[in-house]
LOPAZA-610648 format. One record per residue: residue in three letters; chain; x, y, z of N, C-alpha, C in turn. Coordinates in pm, 1 decimal. Layout:
BEGIN
ALA,A,X,Y,Z,X,Y,Z,X,Y,Z
...
This chain:
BEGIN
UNK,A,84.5,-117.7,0.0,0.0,0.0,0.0,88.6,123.4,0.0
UNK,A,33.9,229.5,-64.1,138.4,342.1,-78.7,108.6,440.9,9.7
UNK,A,169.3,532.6,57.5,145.5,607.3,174.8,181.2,778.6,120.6
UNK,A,85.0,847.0,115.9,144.1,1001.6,36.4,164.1,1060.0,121.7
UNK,A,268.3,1143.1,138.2,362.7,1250.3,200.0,328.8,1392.1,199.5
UNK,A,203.0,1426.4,271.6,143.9,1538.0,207.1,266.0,1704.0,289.0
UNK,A,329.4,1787.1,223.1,426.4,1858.4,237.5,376.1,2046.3,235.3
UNK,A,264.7,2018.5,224.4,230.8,2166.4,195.4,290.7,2270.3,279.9
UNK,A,360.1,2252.5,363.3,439.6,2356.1,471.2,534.2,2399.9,419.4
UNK,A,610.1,2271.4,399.1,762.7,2288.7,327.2,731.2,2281.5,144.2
UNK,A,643.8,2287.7,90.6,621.1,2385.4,-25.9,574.6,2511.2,-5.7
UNK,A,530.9,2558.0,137.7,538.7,2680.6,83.0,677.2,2776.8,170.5
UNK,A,727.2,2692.4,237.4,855.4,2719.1,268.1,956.1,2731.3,215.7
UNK,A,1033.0,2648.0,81.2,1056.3,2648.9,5.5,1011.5,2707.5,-135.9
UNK,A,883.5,2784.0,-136.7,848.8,2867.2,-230.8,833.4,2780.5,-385.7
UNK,A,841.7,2641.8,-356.6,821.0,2624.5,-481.9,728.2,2523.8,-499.0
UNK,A,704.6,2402.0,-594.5,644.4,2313.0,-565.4,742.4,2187.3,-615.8
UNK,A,736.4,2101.2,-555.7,749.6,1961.0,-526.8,708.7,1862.5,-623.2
UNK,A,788.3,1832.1,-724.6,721.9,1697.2,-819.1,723.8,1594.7,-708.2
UNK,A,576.4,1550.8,-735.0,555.9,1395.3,-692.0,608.9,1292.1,-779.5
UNK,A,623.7,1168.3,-664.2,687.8,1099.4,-730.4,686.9,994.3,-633.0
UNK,A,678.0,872.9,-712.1,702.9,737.1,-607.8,792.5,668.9,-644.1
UNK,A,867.7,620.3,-543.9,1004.5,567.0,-503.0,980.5,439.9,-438.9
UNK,A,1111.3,357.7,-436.5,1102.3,250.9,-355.0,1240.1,282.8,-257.3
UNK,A,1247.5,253.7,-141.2,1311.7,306.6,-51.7,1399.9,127.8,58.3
UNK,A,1490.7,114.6,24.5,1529.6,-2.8,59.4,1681.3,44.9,134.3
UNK,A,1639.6,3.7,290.1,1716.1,11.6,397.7,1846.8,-124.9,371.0
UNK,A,1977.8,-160.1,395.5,2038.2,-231.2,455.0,2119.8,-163.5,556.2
UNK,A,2122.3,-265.4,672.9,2136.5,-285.9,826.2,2304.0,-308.4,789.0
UNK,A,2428.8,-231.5,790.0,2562.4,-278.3,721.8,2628.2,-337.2,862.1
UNK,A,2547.8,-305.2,1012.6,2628.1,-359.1,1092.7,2632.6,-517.1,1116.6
UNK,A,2768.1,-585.4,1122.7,2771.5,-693.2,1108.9,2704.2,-835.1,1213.8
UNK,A,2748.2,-764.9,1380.1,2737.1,-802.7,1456.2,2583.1,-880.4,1475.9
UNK,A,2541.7,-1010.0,1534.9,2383.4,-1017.9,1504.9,2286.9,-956.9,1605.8
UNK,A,2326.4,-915.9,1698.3,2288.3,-852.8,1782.4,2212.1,-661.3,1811.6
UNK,A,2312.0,-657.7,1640.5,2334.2,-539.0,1621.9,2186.5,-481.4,1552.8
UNK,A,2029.0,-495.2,1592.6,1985.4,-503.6,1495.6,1848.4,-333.8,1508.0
UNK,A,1806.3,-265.1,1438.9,1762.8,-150.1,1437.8,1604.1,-162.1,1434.4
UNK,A,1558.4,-42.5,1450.0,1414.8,-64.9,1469.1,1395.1,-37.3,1284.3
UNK,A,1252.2,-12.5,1273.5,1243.3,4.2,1131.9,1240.9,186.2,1139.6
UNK,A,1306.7,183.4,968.1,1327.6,324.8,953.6,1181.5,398.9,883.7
UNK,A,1216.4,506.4,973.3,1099.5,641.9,966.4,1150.1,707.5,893.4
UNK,A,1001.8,770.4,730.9,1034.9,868.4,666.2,941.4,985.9,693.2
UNK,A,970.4,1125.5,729.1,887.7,1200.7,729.0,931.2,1353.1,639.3
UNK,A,858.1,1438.9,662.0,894.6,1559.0,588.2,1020.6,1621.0,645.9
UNK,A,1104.6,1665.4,618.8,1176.5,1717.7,688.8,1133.6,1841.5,781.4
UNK,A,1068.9,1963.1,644.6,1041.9,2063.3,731.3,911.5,2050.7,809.7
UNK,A,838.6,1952.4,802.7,667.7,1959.4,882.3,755.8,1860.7,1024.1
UNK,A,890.1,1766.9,979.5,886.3,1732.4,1132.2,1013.2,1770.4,1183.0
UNK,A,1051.3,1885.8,1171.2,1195.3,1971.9,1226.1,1100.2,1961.7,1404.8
UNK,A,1015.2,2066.9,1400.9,987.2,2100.0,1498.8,967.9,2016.3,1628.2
UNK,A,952.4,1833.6,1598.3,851.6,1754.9,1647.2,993.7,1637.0,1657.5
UNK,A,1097.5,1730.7,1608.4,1226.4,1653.6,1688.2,1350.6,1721.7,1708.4
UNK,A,1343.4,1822.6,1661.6,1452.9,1910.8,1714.5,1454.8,2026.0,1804.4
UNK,A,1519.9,2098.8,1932.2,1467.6,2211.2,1956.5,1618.3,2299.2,1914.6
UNK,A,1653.5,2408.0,1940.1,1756.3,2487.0,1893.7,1903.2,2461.0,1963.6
UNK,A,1901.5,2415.8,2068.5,2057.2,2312.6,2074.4,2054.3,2189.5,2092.5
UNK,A,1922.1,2127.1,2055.7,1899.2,1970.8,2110.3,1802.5,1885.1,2037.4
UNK,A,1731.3,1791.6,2120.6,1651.4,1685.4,2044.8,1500.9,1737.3,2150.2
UNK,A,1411.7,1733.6,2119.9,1299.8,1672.6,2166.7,1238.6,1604.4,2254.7
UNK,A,1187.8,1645.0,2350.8,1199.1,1476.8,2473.9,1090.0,1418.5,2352.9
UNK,A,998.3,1446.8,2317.2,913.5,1342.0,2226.3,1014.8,1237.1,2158.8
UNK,A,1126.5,1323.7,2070.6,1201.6,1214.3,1973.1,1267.9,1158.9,2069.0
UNK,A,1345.6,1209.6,2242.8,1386.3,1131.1,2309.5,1314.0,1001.2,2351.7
UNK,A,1208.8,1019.8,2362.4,1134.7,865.3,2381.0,1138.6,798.9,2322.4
UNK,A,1116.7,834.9,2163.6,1135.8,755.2,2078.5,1229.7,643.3,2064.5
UNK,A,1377.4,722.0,2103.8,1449.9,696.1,2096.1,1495.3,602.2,2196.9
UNK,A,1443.0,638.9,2327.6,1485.8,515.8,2414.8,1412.9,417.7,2376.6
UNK,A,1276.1,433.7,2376.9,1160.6,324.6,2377.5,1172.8,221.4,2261.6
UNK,A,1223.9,319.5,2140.1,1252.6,240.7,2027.5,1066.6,224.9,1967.3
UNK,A,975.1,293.4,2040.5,843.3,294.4,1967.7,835.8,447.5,1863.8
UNK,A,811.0,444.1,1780.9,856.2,556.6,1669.1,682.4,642.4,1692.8
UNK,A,594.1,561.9,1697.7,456.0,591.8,1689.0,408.6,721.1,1742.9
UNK,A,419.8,727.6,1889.6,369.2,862.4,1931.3,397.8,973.9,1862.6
UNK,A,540.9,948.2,1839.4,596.2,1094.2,1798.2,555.6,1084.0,1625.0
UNK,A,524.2,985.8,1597.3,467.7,999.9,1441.7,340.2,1049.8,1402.4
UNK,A,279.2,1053.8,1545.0,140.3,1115.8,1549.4,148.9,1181.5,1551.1
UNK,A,216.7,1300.0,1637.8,251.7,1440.7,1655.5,313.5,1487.4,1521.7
UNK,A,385.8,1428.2,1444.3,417.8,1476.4,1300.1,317.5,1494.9,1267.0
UNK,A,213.8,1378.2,1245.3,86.3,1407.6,1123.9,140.2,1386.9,987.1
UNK,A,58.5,1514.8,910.7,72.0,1483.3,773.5,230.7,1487.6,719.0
UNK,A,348.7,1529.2,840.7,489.6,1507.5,780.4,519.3,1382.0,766.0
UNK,A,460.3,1234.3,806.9,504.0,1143.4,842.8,464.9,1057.8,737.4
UNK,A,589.6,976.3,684.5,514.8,907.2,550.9,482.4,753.2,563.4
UNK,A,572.6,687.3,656.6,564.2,545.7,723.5,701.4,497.7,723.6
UNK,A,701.6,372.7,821.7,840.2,303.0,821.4,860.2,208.0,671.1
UNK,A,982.3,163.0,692.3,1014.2,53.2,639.3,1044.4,-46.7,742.0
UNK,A,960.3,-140.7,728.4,982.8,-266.2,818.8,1070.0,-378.7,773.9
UNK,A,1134.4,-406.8,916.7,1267.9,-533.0,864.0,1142.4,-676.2,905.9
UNK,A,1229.6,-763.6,865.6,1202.6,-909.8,935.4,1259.3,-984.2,977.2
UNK,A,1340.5,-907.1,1078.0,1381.3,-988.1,1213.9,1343.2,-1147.2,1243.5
UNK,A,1464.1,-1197.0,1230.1,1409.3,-1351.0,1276.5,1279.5,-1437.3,1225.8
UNK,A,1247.8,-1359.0,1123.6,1096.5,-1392.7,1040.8,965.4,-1314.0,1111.5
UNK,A,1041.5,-1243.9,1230.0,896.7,-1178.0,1289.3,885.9,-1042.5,1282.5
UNK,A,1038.8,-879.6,1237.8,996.2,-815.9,1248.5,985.9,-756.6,1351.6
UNK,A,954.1,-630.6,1378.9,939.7,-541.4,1260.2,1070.6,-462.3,1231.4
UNK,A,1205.8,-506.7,1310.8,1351.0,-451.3,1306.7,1357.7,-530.6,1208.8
UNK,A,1520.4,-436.3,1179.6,1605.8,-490.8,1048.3,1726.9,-514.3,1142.3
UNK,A,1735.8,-616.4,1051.7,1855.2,-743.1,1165.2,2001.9,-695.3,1078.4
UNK,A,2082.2,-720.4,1156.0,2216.8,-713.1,1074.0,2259.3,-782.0,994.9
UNK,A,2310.9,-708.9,882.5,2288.2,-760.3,685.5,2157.3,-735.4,656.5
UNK,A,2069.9,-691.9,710.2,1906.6,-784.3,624.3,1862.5,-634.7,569.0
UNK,A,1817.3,-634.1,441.4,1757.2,-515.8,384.9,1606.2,-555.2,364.5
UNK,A,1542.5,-425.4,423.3,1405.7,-403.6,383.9,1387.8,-309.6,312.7
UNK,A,1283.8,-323.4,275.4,1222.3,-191.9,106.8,1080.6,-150.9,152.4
UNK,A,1044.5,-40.0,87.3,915.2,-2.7,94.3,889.9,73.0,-23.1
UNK,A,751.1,128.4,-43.4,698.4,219.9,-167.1,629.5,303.8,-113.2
UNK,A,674.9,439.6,-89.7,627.1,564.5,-73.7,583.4,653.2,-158.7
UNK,A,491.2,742.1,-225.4,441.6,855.8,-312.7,503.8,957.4,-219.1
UNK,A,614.5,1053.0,-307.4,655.6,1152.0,-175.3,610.0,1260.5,-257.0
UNK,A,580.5,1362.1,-187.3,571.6,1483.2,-258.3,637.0,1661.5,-190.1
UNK,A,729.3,1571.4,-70.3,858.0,1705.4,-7.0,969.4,1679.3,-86.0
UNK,A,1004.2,1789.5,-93.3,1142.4,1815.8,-114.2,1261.3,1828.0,-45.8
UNK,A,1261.0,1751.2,60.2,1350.3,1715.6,187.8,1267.9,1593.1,247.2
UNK,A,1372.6,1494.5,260.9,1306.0,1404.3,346.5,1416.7,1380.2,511.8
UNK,A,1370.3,1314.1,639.8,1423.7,1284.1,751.1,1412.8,1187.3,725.1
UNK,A,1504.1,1094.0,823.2,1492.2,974.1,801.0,1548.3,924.7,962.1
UNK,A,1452.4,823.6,1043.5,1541.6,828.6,1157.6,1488.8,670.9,1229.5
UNK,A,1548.1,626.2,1297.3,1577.2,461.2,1389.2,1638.9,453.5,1486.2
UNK,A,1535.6,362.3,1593.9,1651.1,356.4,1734.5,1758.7,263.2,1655.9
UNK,A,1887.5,260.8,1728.9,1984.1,257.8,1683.1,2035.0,143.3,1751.5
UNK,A,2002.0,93.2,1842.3,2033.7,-85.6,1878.5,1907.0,-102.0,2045.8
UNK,A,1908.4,-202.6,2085.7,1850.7,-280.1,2177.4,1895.8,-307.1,2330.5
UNK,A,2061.7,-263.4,2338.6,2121.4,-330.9,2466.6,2067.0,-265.2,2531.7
UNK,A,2150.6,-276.9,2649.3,2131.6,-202.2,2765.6,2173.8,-47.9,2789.1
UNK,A,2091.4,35.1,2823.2,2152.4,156.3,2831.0,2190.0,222.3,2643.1
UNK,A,2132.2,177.6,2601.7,2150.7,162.6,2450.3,2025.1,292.1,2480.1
UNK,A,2137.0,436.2,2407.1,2053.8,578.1,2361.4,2100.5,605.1,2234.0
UNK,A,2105.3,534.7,2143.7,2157.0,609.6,1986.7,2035.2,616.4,1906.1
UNK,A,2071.2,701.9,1824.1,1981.2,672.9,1669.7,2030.4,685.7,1530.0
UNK,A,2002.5,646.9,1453.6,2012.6,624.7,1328.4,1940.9,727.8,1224.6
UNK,A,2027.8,857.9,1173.7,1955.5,950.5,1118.8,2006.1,1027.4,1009.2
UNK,A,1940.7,1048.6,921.8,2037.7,1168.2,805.7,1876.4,1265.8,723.6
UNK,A,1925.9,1286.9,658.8,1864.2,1346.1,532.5,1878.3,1294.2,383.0
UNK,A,1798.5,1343.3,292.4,1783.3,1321.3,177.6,1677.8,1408.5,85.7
UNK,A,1777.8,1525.8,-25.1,1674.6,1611.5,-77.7,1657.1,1537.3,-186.4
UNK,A,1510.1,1519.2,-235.4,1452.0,1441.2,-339.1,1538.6,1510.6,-481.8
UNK,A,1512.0,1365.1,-546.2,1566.8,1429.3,-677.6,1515.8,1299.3,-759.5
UNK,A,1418.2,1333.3,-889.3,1358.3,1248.2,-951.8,1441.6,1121.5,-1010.3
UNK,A,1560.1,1118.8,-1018.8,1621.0,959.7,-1057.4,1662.1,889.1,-899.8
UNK,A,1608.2,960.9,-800.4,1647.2,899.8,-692.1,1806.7,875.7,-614.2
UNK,A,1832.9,817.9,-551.3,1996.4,829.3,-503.7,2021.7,760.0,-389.9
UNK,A,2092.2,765.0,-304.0,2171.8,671.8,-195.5,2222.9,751.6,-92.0
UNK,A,2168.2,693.8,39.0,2214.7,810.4,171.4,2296.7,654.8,266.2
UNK,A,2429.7,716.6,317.6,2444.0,624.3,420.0,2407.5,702.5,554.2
UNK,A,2358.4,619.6,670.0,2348.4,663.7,771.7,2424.8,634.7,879.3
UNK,A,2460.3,739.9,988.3,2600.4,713.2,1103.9,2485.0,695.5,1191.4
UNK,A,2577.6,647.1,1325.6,2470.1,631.1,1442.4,2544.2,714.6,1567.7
UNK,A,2449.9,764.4,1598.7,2487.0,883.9,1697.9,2408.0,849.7,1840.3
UNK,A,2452.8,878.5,1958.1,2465.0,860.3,2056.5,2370.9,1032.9,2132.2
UNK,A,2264.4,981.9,2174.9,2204.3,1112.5,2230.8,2243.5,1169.7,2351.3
UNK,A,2317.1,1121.8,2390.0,2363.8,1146.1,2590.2,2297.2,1189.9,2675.0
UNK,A,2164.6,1063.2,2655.9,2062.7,1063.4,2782.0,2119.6,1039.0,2893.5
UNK,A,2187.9,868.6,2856.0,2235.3,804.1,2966.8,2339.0,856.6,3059.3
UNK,A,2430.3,952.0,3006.4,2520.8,1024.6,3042.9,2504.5,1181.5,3091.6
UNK,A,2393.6,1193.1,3077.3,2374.5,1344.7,3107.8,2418.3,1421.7,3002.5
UNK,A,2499.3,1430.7,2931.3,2553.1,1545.6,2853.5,2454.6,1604.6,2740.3
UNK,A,2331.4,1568.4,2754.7,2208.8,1597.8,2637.6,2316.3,1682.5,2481.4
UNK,A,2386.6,1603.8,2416.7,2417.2,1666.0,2338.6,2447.9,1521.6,2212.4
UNK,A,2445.4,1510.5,2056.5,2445.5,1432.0,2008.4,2591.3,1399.5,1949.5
UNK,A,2613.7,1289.5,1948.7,2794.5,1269.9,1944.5,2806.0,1115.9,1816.3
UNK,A,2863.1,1095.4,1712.2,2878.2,1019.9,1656.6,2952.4,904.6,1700.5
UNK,A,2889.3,790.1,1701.5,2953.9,660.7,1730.4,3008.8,584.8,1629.5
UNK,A,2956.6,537.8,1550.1,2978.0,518.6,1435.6,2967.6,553.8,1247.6
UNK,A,3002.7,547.2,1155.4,3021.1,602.4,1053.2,2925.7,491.4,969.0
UNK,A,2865.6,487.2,820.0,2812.7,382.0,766.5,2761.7,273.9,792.5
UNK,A,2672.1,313.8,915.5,2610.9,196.3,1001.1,2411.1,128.6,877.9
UNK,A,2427.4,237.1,783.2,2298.8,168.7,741.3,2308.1,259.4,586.5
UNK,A,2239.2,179.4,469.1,2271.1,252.0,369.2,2125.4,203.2,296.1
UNK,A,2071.2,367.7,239.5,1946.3,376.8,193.7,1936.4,368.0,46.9
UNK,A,1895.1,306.9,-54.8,1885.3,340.4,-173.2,1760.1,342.6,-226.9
UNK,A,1735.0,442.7,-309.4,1642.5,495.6,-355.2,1622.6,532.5,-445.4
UNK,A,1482.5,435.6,-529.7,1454.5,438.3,-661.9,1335.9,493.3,-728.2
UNK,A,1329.7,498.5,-856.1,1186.0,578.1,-877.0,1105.9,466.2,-892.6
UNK,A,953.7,469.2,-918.1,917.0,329.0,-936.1,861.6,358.3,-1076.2
């Protein structure tokens, strides 16, 4: 089922308009470890969900929950119409994470011209990272890798710090 990306904020933020366009959007998980495995990745508008995860030197306690809880939902409600849906892995045959190596795909109708893209970032213990980048649309589509960054809940330092480099790589096609 296809899910439309309705952007009217960030078209008129951007002053222009937005070719639609549907894509297929296929996550791989590059960390090796099996343990290592991510929730499913969230696409939303960029500019309709700046607000609903960033504040001006920090994150959100909303996206902080997210982020601990590893449940993406609440705060996808509070996006609304920025929020376009996950891509779900199949974990162990059950889902709904993407396991390490395992690529999942999805089919989105987008119609922003910036997309977010974001995932709790592992399962252990004391485990506060996420999995996040950007991607400005462009009709032949293209390839984002994503780092995983460390929110410093657990540590107090509320500030976001890179842990690792090419922890997940997005490719993206037209359909």
């Amino acid at each position: 089922m296809k899910t439309t990306l309705l952007a009217i904020g960030a078209l008129m933020a951007f002053g222009g308009a937005a070719s639609a366009q549907d894509f297929n959007f296929s996550i791989t998980n590059l960390r090796e470890e099996p343990d290592h495995y991510m929730a499913p990745l969230v696409i939303a508008d960029d500019a309709i969900a700046q607000p609903f995860l960033f504040t001006e030197d920090y994150i959100t306690d909303d996206f902080i929950g997210a982020i601990l809880d590893g449940d993406p939902r609440p705060l996808n409600a509070k996006i609304g119409t920025g929020y376009a849906g996950p891509i779900l892995g199949n974990r162990n045959g059950e889902g709904p994470h993407i396991a390490a190596g395992e690529t999942a795909a999805a089919d989105y109708f987008i119609t922003s011209p910036l997309l977010r893209f974001y995932a709790k970032g592992g399962y252990g213990e004391g485990e506060d990272t996420v999995i996040t980048g950007t991607w400005e649309v462009t009709p032949e589509g293209g390839e984002v890798v994503f780092d995983l960054y460390d929110i410093g809940n657990d540590e107090g330092r509320r500030e976001l710090v890179m842990v690792q480099e090419g922890v997940a790589r997005l490719v993206i096609t037209p359909n």
